[in-house]
C-alpha positions, 0 to 999 in steps of 0.5 A: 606534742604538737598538731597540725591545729597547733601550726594555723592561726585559727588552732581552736578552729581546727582542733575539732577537725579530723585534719587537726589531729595529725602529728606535726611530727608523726608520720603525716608530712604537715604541708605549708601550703595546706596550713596558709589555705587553711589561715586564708580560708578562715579569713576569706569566708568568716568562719567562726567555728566548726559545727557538728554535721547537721541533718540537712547537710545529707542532701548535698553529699555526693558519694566521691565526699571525702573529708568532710568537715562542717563550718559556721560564718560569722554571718551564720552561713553554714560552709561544708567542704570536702576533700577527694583524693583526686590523684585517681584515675576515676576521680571527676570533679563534674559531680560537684560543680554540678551539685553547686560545690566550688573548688578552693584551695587545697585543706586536707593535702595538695594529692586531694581536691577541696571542694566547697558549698554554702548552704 
């Protein structure tokens, strides 16, 4: 059986994320552009592994968060990112600019915003 964490370059990266998880060939559609932002996000931002959420991540959670998932550079920064549906009438992205979040390319599903914030 294959997942999603099986089709990026970076498989023992993602297999601690929910993402990862999905059946390349269930009833999850497995989109190319979300695998190639995936690749390009572990390389632009030197990630080198999940982490597990740490408690001082709680103060830069919004309630639109969604998603989340939890990272460590390989210059020990630490990255969370999230992913919103954004394809709902009430979604604004103003909260997390205004928080320091930046939007990135898509992680989770091009119908879903990817934001992300170093910490």
């Amino acid at each position: 059986m294959t997942y999603f964490y099986d089709c990026t370059k970076y498989p023992k990266i993602y297999d601690a994320t929910y993402w990862g998880h999905f059946k390349a060939m269930g009833t999850h559609y497995l989109e190319p552009e979300i695998v190639e932002n995936r690749n390009n996000f572990i390389n632009d931002y030197h990630i080198k592994k999940v982490i597990k959420k740490l408690q001082k991540f709680e103060k830069h959670i919004i309630g639109q968060c969604d998603h989340l998932e939890y990272y460590i550079t390989t210059e020990k920064k630490q990255i969370l990112i999230c992913s919103p549906y954004s394809n709902f009438d009430s979604f604004s992205k103003q909260p997390f600019l205004e928080k320091g979040w930046i939007e990135i390319p898509p992680m989770y599903s091009r119908s879903a915003t990817t934001f992300m914030k170093e910490i």
